[in-house]
C-alpha positions in Angstrom: 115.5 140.5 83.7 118.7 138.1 84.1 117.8 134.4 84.8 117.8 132.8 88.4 119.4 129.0 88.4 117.8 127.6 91.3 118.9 124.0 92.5 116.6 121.5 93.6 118.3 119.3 96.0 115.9 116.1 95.5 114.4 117.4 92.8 113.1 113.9 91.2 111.6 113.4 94.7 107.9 114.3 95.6 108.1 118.0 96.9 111.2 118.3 94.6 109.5 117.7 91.6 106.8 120.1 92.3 109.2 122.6 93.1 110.7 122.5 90.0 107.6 122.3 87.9 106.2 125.6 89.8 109.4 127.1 89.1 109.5 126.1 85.6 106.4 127.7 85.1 108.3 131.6 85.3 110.2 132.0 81.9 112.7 134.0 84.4 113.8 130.6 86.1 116.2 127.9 85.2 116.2 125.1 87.3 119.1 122.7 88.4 117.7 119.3 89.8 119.7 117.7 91.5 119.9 113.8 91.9 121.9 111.1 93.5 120.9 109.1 90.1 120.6 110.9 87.3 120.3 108.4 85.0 117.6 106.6 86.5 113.8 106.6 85.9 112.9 109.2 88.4 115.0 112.1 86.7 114.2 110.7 83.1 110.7 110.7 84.1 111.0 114.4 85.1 113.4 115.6 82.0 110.4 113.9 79.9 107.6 115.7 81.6 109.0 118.6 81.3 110.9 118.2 77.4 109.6 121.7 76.2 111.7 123.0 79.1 115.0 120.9 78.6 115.2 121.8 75.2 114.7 125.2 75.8 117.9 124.5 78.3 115.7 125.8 81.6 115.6 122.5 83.1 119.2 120.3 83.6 119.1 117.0 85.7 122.9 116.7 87.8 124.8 114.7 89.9 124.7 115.4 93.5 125.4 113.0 96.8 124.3 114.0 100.1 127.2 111.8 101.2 129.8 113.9 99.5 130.0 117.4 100.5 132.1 117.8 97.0 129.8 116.6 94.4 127.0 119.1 96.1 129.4 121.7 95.4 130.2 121.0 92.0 126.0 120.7 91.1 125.3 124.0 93.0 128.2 125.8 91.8 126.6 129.3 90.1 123.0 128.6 91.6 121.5 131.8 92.9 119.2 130.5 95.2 118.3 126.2 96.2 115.3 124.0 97.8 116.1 120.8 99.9 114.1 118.1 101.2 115.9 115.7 103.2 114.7 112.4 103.4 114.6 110.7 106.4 117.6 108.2 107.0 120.2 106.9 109.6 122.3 109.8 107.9 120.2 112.4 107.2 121.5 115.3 109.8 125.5 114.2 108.4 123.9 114.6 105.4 122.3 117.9 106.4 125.5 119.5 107.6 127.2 118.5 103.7 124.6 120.5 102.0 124.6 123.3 104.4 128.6 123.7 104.1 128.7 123.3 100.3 126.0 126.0 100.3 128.2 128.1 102.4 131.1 127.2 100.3 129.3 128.1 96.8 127.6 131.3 98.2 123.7 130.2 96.7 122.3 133.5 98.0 118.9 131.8 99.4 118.1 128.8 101.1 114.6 127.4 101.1 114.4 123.8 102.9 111.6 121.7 103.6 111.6 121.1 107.8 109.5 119.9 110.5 109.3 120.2 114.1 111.0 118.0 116.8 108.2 115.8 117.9 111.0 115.2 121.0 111.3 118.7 122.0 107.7 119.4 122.2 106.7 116.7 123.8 109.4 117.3 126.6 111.0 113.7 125.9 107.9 111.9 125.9 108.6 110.9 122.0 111.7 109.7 120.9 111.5 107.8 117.9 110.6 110.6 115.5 113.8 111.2 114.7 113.3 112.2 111.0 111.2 115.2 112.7 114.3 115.7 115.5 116.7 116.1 112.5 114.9 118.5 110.0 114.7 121.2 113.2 117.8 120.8 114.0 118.9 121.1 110.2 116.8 124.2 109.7 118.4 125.5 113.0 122.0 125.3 111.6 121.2 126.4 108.9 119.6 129.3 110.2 122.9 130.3 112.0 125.2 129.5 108.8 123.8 130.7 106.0 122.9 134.3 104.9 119.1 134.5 103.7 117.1 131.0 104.6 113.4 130.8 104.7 111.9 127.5 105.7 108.6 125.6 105.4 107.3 123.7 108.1 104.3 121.0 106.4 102.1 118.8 107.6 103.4 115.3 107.6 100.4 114.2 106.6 100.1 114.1 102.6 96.9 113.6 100.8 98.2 111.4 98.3 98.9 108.8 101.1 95.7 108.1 100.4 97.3 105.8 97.6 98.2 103.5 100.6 96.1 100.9 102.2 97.8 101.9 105.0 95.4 105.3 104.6 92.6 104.5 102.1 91.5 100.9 100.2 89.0 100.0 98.4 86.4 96.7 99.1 85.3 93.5 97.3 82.2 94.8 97.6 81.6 97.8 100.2 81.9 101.1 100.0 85.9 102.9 100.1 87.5 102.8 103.7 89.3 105.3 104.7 91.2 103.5 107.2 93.9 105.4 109.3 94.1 103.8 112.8 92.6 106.8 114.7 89.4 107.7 115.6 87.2 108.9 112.9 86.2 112.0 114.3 90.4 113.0 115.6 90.9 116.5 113.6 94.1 116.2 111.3 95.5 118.7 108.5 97.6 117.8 105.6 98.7 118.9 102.2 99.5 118.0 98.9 103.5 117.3 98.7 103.5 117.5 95.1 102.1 120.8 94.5 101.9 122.9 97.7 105.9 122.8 98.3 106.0 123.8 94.4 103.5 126.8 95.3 104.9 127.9 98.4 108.3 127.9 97.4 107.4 129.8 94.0 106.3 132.6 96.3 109.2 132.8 98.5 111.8 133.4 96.0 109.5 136.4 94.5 108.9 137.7 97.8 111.2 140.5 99.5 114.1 138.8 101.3 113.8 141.0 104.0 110.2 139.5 104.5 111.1 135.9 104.2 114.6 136.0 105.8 114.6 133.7 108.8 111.1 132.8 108.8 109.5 129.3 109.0 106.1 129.5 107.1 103.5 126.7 108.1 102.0 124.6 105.4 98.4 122.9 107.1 95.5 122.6 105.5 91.8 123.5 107.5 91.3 120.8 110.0 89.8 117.8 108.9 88.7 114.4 110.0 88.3 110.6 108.7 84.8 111.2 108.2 84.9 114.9 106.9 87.4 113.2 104.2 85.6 110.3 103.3 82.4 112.6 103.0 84.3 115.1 100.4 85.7 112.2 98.8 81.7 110.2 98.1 80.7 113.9 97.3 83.1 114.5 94.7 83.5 111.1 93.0 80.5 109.6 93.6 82.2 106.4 94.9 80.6 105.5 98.3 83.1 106.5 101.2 83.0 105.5 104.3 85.4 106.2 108.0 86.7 102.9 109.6 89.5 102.4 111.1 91.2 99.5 111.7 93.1 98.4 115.0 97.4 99.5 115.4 97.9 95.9 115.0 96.1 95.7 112.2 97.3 98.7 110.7 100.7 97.7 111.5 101.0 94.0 110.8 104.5 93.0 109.1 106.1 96.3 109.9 109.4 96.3 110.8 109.8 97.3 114.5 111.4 100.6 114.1 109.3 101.6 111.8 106.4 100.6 113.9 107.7 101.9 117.3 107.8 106.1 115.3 104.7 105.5 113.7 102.8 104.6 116.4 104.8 107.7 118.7 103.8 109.9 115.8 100.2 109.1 116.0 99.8 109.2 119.8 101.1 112.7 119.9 99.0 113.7 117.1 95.8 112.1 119.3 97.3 114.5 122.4 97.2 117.8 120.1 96.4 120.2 122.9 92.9 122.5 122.2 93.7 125.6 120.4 97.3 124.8 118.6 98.0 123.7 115.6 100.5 121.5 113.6 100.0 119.1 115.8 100.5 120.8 118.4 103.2 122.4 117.7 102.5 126.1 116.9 99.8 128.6 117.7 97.4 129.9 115.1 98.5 133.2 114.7 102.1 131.3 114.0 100.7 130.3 110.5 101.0 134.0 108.3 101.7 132.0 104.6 98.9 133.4 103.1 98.9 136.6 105.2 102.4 137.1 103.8 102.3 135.3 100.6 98.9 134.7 98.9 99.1 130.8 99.0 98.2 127.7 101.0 97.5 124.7 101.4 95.5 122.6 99.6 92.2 121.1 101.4 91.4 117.5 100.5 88.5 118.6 97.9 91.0 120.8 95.9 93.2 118.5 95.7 90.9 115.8 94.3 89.6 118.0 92.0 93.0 119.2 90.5 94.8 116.1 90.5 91.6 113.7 89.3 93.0 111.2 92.0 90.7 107.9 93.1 91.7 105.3 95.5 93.2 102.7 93.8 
């Protein structure tokens, strides 16, 4: 069986890196990351962790800038198939519409990118400061109509190793761990693990049948969980007394700049009017969410990801 060069557009990134170290584990894979910086410590982080694999000439680290629709080009030149995940920026859908041509242009046979919903769209106008959520649908939506086999995955924004943040989790001189969002304990929420889910998930949709995955949008959620649920799993599998209490949207939001404020707290009142019965906040139905129906993967719940990844509150 010939090699597949897949390009990983952001791949020294979160859910880049994960993509390419799922990827790196089929011997049938050679992955292209590809990095605005590829001298810096992000990609020679990733070159090291993964030094079996460079050696072996599987894994290559390139130039690539989102601003430039011809140094995408040149980095996915020969690529069969690529992963995007576009971070959120006053540029990002111009930046969106480079990669999409230079895919076009270089004929990478399948598209897998990283979206979201439009918190806008589904909230009828209420919410308008999201716009990192506006973008990725309307990115996933061109590309959709411009390119010839795209599949794209839909996560929760929502990571579990946010929980690295005060701004999620911190620890106490000497009280128990708070887990600390500013919502009510008890407000269902799902999540995944960026890292590793986007690695899995993706892994599986470039082995699946095209003509299953073409055009699709797979959901990546975790079960429901709360504050409380979490900081219960988190007591039970540490042994590091956990507790649910979260602080005020001033609090939680003291020193933030006011943009960044203004779509946080948007996001998080939307999230608290999730309508009974939907999912993804309430964006999409249950039956909308087939990934493991189709594909034998999912999500990650908050306990599997503590116990694969070892992680504490710091």
């Amino acid at each position: 069986m010939a090699s597949r060069i897949v390009a990983v557009v952001g791949g020294t990134g979160a859910q880049g890196s994960g993509v390419v170290a799922h990827l790196l584990r089929d011997p049938h894979y050679v992955v292209r990351a590809i990095s605005s910086n590829p001298q810096g410590a992000a990609a020679q982080k990733l070159l090291l962790k993964h030094e079996a694999d460079v050696v072996q000439g599987r894994l290559t680290v390139v130039s690539g800038d989102l601003d430039n629709q011809a140094s995408l080009e040149a980095a996915l030149a020969g690529a069969d198939a690529a992963f995007a995940a576009m971070r959120d920026g006053p540029n990002e859908f111009e930046q969106g519409q480079n990669l999409i041509r230079a895919l076009k242009t270089t004929g990478v046979k399948h598209f897998v990118y990283s979206t979201l919903f439009s918190i806008k769209r589904v909230s009828n106008g209420k919410y308008t400061k999201c716009t990192g959520f506006d973008n990725k649908e309307a990115l996933a939506q061109l590309a959709f109509k411009e390119l010839p086999l795209v599949t794209a995955i839909s996560g929760s924004w929502f990571y579990t190793f946010n929980h690295s943040s005060p701004f999620c989790a911190r620890r106490t001189e000497d009280g128990p761990i708070k887990f600390c969002l500013p919502l009510d304990p008890h407000l269902k929420m799902q999540w995944c693990d960026e890292y590793h889910d986007y690695g899995a998930v993706t892994a599986a949709i470039l082995k699946a049948d095209t003509e299953l995955v073409r055009g699709k949008t797979y959901l990546l959620l975790s079960p429901f969980q709360t504050q409380s649920e979490m900081a219960e799993t988190y007591e039970r599998i540490t042994g590091e007394k956990a507790v649910a209490d979260p602080v005020s949207w001033d609090t939680a939001f003291a020193g933030v700049p006011e943009a960044v404020r203004g779509k946080y707290i948007e996001m998080f009142s939307f999230l608290k009017e999730q309508p009974a019965g939907t999912v993804n906040m309430g964006a999409s139905k249950p039956e909308d969410d087939v990934l493991e129906k189709e594909l034998g993967v999912r999500a990650s719940t908050f306990e599997e990801f503590l116990q694969r990844t070892g992680f504490r509150i710091p």
